[in-house]
C-alpha positions, -999 to +999 in steps of 0.1 A: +540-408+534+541-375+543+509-356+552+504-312+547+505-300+583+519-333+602+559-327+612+558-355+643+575-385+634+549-415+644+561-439+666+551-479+671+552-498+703+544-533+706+535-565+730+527-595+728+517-626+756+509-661+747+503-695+769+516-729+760+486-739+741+489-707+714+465-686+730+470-649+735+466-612+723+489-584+709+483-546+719+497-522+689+503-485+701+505-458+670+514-422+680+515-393+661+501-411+627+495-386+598+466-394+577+456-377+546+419-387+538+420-391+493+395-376+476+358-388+486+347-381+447+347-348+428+379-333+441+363-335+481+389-339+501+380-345+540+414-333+553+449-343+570+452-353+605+471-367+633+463-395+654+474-419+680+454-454+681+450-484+706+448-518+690+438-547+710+438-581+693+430-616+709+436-648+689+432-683+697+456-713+690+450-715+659+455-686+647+419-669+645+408-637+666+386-637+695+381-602+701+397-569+675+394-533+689+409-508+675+403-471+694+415-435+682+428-423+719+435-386+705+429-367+670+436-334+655+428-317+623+458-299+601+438-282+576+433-291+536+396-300+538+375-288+510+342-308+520+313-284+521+287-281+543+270-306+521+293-330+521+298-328+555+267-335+564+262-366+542+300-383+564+278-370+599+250-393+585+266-423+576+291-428+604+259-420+626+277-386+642+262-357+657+244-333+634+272-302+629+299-324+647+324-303+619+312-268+627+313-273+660+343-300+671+361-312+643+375-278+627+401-252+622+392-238+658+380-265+676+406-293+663+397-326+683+386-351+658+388-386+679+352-392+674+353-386+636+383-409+631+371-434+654+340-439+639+360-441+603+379-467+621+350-489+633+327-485+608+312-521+600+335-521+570+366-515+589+389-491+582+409-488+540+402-527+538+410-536+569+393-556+593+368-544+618+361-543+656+345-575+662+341-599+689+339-592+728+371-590+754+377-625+766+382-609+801+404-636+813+444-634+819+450-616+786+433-592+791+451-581+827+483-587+807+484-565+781+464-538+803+492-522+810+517-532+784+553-529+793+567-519+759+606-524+755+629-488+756+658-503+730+656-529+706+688-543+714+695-571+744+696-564+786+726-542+792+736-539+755+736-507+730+744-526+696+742-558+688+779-563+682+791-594+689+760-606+705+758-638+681+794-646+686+796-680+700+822-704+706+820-736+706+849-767+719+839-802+715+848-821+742+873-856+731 
């Protein structure tokens, strides 16, 4: 969806490790995310942004997570906020932020806004539904391999730049 003020195109990088048992973690890399915050009630709207967000997921063999974080790396805010001072206030009190965090950080002239959509992200709740940061870093071989991902630069094959003929086999059965 396209979001007043946002022009990047958002980007999505990916890896995954795993052992022979099932064991093993998944780090998700958004950039350049719009997001468009709906009406909070009464026509208050908290703005548009622009993000870029680390997710960090470790899961077991079967299936269920060990540890979920999920961190806003950088933020800006694009304009279209009608929140009040009011208002305002009330989202400082319940994500637990700063007293004037929006007059003084998080606003047309000052535009960083990674604390404000990292505590949206991780409040207990999670995030639109979705599930929250839970659980602690296993700190064991996972965790060193997706420290520094190594995210692939095409989607096609080594050496390749379609996927023309690359499921082309032939096959002689020997008499």
């Amino acid at each position: 969806a396209t979001v007043a003020g946002v022009s990047e195109i958002p980007t999505f990088e990916l890896m995954t490790v795993s052992d022979a048992a099932g064991n093993g973690a998944a780090v998700a890399l958004f950039t350049d995310v719009g997001l468009a915050f709906p009406d909070i009630g009464g026509g208050v709207l908290l703005g548009d942004y622009i993000f870029t967000k680390d997710d960090k997921y470790y899961f077991n063999s079967t299936g269920t997570y060990e540890y979920i974080n999920k961190t806003i790396t950088s933020s800006e805010f694009r304009g279209s906020r009608s929140a009040i001072a009011s208002d305002l206030d009330s989202v400082e009190a319940y994500l637990g932020m700063a007293t004037d965090y929006f007059d003084t950080t998080c606003n047309v002239s000052v535009i960083d806004c990674t604390l404000f959509l990292d505590a949206v992200h991780n409040n207990a709740d999670g995030f639109a539904g979705q599930e929250p940061n839970q659980g602690t870093d296993p700190l064991d071989w996972r965790s060193t391999a997706i420290g520094t991902p190594s995210y692939l630069t095409t989607v096609y094959l080594d050496g390749l730049s379609a996927w023309t003929g690359v499921f082309d086999h032939s096959f002689t059965p020997v008499q």
